[in-house]
N, C-alpha and C positions, 0 to 999 in steps of 0.2 A: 729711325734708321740707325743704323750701327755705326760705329766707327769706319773708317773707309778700309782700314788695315784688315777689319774681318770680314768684308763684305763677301759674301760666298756668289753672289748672282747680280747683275746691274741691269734693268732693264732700263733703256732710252728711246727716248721721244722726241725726235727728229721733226723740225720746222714744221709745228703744231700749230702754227702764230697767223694770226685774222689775216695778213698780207700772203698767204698760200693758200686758206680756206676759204675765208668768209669775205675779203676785200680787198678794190685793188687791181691792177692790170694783169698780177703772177696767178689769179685766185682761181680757185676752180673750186665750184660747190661740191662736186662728186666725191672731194676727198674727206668731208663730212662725215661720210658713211662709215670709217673706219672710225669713229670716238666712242664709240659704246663697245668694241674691241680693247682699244688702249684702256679707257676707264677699268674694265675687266680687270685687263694683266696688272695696271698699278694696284687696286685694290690686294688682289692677290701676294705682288710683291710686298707693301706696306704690311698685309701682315704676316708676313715672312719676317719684316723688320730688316729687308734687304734693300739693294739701294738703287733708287730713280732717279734720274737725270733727266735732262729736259736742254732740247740745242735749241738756241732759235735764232735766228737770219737777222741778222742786225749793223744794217750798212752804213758805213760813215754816207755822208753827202757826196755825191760825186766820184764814187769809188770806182777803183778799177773794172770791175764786175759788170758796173752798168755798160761798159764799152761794147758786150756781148750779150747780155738780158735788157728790160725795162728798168725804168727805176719804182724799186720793191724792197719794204720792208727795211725803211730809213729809221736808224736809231732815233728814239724817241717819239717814232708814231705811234698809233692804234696798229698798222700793221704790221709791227716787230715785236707785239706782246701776243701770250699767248690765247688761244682760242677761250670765252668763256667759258666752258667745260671743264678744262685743266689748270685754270688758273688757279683755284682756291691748293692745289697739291704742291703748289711750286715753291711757298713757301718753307717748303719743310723738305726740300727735296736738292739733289746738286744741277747747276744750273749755267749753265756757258752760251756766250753770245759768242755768235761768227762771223764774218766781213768777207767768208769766201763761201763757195760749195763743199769743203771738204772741213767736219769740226776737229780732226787731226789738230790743224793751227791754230784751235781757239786755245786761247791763254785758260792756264792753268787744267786742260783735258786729257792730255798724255802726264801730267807730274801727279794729277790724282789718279790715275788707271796703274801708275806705278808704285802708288802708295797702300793700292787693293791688292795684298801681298797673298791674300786667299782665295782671290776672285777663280772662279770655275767656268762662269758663263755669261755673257751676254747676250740678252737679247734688245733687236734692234727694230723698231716700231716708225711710223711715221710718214712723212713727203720730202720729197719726191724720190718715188722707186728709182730712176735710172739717174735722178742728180747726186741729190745729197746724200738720201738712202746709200746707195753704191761708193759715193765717194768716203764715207764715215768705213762701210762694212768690210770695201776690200785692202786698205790702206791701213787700218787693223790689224785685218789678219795678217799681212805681210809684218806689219810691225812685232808681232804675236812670234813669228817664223823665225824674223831676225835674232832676235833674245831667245828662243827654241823657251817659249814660253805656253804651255797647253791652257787655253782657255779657248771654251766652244760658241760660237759666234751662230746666232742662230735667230732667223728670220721667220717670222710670221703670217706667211704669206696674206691674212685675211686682216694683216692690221697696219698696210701698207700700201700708198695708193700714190698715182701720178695725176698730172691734169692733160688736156684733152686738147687738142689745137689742130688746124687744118695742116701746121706741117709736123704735129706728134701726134700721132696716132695714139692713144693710152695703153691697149690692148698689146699694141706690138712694141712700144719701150720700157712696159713692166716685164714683159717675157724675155725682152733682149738684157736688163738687168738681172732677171730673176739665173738666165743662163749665165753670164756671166760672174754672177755671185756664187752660183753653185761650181762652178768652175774653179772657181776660189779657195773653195772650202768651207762657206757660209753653209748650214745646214739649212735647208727649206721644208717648211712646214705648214700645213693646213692651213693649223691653230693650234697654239702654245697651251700645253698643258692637257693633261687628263688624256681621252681615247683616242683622240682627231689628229694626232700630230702625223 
């Protein structure tokens, strides 16, 4: 990866972590199906030698958060690290833990986004479309508006998934996300890259 000052492209990887996929009260297996997508665009990015990130949900004990969710994806479980899949990439890659839905307030994510002084585009991959997804993409972009700063924010749509519950519909809170991100100014896309976009 480059230095963060040349970085032309950042693609991110939004609560990848076993406590949304693979385990857990928050988990939904469906969202599985997007990891041979992401594996994709990172390979693609690395070798670009452009730069990956990776958020992952990571709750103090007893946090604010669970007053309104379960308790999910407590700092230092299995559930707060990332999926087997994308673990071995993380190493090498920049890397922010969060304690809320939005990684805007993860320490140190907005002083390195302001240190990518060439950055062009982001693209935004991952769970949950209408939580975290959304809260990352459109808080961004207004950040982006504020400093009249042009970088293109741009979603995936086939590398990005929500989970499924009797009062979230899946179907109808990726498409209530999907409208209101494109309302935004999030550009929405098939699939990233090459004919399909």
């Amino acid at each position: 990866m480059k230095n963060l000052e040349e970085l032309k492209k950042l693609l991110i990887v939004v609560d990848m972590v076993n406590g949304f996929v693979k385990e857990g009260i928050m988990s939904d297996r469906k969202i599985e199906s997007i990891i041979p997508e992401q594996l994709r665009l990172i390979d693609e990015t690395l070798r670009e030698g452009e730069g990956l990130a990776f958020i992952k949900d990571s709750h103090n004990k007893g946090c604010r958060e669970f007053d309104r969710y379960p308790e999910h994806c407590v700092k230092g479980t299995k559930e707060s690290e990332l999926v087997d899949e994308l673990l071995p990439y993380e190493k090498n890659s920049l890397s922010y833990s969060k304690n809320s839905t939005s990684t805007i307030y993860a320490k140190d994510f907005i002083n390195d986004i302001e240190k990518m002084k060439a950055l062009r585009e982001i693209i935004i991959t991952g769970c949950c479309t209408d939580i975290c997804v959304m809260n990352l993409a459109i808080p961004l972009q207004n950040y982006f508006d504020q400093i009249d700063r042009r970088v293109n924010i741009t979603l995936p749509l086939n590398a990005v998934e929500t989970y499924n519950s009797e009062s979230h519909n899946r179907d109808e809170y990726n498409n209530m996300a999907f409208k209101l991100m494109e309302q935004s100014g999030i550009k929405l896309v098939k699939r990233y890259g090459g004919k399909n976009e």
